[in-house]
C-alpha positions as CSV (number, residue, x, y, z in Angstrom):
1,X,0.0,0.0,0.0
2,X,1.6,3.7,-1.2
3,X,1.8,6.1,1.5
4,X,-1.0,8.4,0.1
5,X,-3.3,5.5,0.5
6,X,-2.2,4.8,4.2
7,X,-2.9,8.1,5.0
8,X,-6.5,8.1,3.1
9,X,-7.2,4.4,5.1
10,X,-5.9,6.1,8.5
11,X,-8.4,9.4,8.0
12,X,-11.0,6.8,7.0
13,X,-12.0,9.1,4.1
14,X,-10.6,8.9,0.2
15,X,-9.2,11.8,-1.4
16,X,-7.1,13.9,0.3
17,X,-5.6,12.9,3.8
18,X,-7.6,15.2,6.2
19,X,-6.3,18.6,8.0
20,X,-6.2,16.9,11.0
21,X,-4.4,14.0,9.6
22,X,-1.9,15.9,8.0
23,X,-1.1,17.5,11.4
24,X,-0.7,14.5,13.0
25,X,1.6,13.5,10.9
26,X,4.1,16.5,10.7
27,X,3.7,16.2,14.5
28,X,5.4,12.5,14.2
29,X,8.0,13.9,11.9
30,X,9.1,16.3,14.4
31,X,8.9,13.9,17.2
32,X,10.8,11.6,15.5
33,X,13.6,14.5,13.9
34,X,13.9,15.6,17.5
35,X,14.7,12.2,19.0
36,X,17.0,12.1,16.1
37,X,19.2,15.1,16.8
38,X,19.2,14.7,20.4
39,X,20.8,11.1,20.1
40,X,22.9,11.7,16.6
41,X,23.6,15.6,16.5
42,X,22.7,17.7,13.6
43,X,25.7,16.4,11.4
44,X,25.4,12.6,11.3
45,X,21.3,13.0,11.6
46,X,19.8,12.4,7.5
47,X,16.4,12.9,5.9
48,X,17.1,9.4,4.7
49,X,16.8,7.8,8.3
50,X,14.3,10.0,9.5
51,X,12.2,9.1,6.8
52,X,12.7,5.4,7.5
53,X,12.0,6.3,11.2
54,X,8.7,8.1,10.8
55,X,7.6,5.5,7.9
56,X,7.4,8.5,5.2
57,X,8.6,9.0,2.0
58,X,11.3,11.7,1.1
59,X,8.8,13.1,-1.3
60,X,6.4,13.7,2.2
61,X,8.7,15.2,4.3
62,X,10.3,17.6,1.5
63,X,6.6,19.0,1.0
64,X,6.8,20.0,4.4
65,X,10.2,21.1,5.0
66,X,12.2,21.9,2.6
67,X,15.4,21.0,3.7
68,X,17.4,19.1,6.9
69,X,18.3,22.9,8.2
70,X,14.5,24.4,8.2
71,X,13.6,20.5,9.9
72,X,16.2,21.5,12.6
73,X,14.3,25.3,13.2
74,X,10.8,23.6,12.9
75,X,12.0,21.1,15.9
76,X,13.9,24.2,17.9
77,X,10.6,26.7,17.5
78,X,8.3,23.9,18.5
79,X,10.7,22.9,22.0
80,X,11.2,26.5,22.6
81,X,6.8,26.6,22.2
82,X,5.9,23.7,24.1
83,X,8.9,24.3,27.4
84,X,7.2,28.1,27.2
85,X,3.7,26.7,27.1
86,X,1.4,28.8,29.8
87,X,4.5,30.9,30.9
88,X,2.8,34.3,30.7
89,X,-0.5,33.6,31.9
90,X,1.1,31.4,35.1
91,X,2.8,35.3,35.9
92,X,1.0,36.5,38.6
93,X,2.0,39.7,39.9
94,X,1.2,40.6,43.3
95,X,1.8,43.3,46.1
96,X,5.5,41.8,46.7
97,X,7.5,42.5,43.8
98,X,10.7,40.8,45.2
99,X,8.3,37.2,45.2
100,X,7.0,38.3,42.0
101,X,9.9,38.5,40.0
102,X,11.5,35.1,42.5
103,X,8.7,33.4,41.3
104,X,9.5,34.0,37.4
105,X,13.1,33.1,37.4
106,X,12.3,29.9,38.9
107,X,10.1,28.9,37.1
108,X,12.1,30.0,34.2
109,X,14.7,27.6,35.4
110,X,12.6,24.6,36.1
111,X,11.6,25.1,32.8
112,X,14.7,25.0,30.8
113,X,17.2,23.5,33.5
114,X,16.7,20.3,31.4
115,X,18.7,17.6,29.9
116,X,17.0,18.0,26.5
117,X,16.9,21.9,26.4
118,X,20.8,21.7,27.5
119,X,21.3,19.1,24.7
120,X,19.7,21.2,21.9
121,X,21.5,24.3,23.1
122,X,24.6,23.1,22.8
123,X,24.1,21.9,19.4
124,X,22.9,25.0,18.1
125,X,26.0,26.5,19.8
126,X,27.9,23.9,17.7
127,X,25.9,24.6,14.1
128,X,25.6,28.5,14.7
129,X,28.4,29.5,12.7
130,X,27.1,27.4,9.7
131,X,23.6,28.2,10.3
132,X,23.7,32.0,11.8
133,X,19.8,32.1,11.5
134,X,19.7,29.0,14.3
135,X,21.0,31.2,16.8
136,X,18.5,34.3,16.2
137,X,15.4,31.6,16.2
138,X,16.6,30.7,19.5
139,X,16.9,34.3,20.7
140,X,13.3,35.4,19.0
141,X,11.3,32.2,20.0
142,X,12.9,32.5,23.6
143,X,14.7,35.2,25.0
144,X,12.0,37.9,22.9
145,X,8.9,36.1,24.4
146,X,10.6,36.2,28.2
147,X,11.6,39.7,27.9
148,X,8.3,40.4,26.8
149,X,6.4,38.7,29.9
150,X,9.4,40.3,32.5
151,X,9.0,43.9,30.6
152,X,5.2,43.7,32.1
153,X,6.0,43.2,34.8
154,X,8.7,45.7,35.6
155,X,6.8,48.7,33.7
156,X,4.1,48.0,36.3
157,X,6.5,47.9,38.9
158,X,8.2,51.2,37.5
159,X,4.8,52.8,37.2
160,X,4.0,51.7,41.1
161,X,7.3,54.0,41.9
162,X,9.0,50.4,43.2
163,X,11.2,50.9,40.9
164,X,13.2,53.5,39.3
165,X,12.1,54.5,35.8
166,X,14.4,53.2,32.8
167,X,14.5,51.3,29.5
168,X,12.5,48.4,30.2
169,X,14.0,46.2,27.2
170,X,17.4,46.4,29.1
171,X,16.0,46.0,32.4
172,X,14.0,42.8,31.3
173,X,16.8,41.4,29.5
174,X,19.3,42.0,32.1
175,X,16.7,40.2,34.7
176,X,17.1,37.2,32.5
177,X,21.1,37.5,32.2
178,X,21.5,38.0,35.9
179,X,18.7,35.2,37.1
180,X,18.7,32.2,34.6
181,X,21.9,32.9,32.7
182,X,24.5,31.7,35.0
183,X,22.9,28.2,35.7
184,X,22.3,27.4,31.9
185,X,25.5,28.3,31.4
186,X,27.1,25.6,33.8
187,X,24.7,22.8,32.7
188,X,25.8,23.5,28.9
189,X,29.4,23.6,30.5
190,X,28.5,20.0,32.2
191,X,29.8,21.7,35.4
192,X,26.4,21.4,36.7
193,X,23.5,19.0,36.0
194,X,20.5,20.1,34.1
195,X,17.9,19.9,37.1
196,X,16.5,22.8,39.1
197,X,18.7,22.9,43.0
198,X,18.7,24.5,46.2
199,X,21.7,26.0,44.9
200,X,19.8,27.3,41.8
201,X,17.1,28.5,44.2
202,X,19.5,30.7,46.4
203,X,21.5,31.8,43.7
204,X,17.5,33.6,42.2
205,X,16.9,34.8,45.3
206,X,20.0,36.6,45.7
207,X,20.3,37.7,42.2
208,X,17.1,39.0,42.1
209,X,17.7,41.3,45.5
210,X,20.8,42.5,43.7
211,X,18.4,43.2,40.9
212,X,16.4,45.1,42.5
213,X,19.0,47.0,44.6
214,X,20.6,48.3,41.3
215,X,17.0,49.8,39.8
216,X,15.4,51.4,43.2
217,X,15.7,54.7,43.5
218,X,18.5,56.2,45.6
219,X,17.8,58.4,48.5
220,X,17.6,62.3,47.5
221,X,16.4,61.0,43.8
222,X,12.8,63.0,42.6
C-alpha cells in the first residue's frame, strides 16, 4: 500500500488525507527528527533515516520542509513553544515585587534546566556558525517572548514608583542575564547538572535582591 493510500485508510475518508491528519503526521515527523538530533547531533542525523524512522517518504517530508536545516528550526521553534507553554498567563503579579519576580526566574529555570533543552542548546551553539539564523530563532522564540512577559511586569512595577524608571528592554533582558543565565550556562558547560537545586534556588533569590537593589531609586532622587 503507497503512503497516500495509508494516509487516506488512517483518515477513513478517500481523497485527500484530512487537516487533522496531515497535522498529526508533521507532529510524528518532528517527534521523531527531535529524537533524532538529540541522540545523533545535527551532522550525522539524515532525511534518509528520519524518513525510515517516521515511515514516510522523502517526497512527504520535502513537501513540508524543505530541507534538513529548516527541519532543525521547525523542531527548535516547537521545544522553545511547548517548554514556554502557559508561561505568561502562570505570571502573577502581586503586592511583593521581590516574590513576583523570584517566582519567574524559577520557574524560568525549572523550565529549561533540562537535559534536553541543554542538549539542543549546545548543538545550536555547535551549528551557529554554519547556520547563523539558528542562533537568532533561538533568541526570537525565547529570550523575545521572556523579555516580553518580564517587561510587564517591571513597567508595572516602574509605574507603582518600586522601581526607578528606565528602558525596560534592558532591564528585562538583564533580569534574565543575571537570574537564569549563569545556571544554563554551567549545565551546557556540564559543570552542573540540568535539574532545578537548592543551589539554583539561592542563587534567584540573591540575584534578584541584587536586581532590584541596582533599579530602586536612591535616597535624594525625585
Amino acid at each position: 500500500m503507497s503512503e497516500t493510500s495509508l494516509e487516506r485508510a488512517r483518515a477513513g475518508k478517500t481523497g485527500r488525507p484530512s487537516r487533522q491528519t496531515s497535522l498529526e503526521l508533521t507532529q510524528r515527523i518532528l517527534d521523531v527528527a527531535t529524537a533524532m538530533f538529540l541522540e545523533c547531533g545535527y551532522g550525522a542525523s539524515s532525511v534518509d533515516t528520519l524518513a525510515a524512522v517516521a515511515c514516510i517518504s522523502k517526497r512527504t517530508f520535502y513537501a513540508r520542509f524543505p530541507s534538513k536545516a529548516d527541519l532543525f528550526e521547525a523542531v527548535i521553534v516547537r521545544y522553545i513553544n511547548d517548554r514556554l507553554s502557559g508561561f505568561e498567563s502562570e505570571i502573577v503579579a502581586c503586592d511583593d515585587l521581590r516574590q513576583t519576580l523570584t517566582d519567574i526566574a524559577t520557574g524560568l529555570l525549572k523550565r529549561t534546566l533540562t537535559p534536553e533543552t541543554i542538549a539542543l542548546d549546545r548543538m545550536i551553539t555547535g551549528e551557529v556558525k554554519q547556520f547563523p539564523e539558528l542562533a537568532r530563532t533561538l533568541y526570537d522564540h525565547g529570550v523575545v517572548r521572556v523579555a516580553g512577559a518580564v517587561g510587564r511586569v517591571i513597567e508595572q512595577a516602574i509605574g507603582r514608583g518600586e522601581i526607578a524608571g528606565g528602558e525596560v528592554d534592558f532591564l528585562a533582558i538583564s533580569f534574565i542575564d543575571l537570574t537564569v543565565g549563569p545556571a544554563l550556562r554551567r549545565a551546557s558547560l556540564g559543570l552542573e547538572p540540568a535539574i532545578f537545586s537548592d543551589k539554583n534556588e539561592v542563587h534567584v533569590r540573591k540575584a534578584v535582591d541584587l536586581f532590584l537593589n541596582g533599579c530602586r531609586r536612591q535616597s535624594g532622587e525625585p
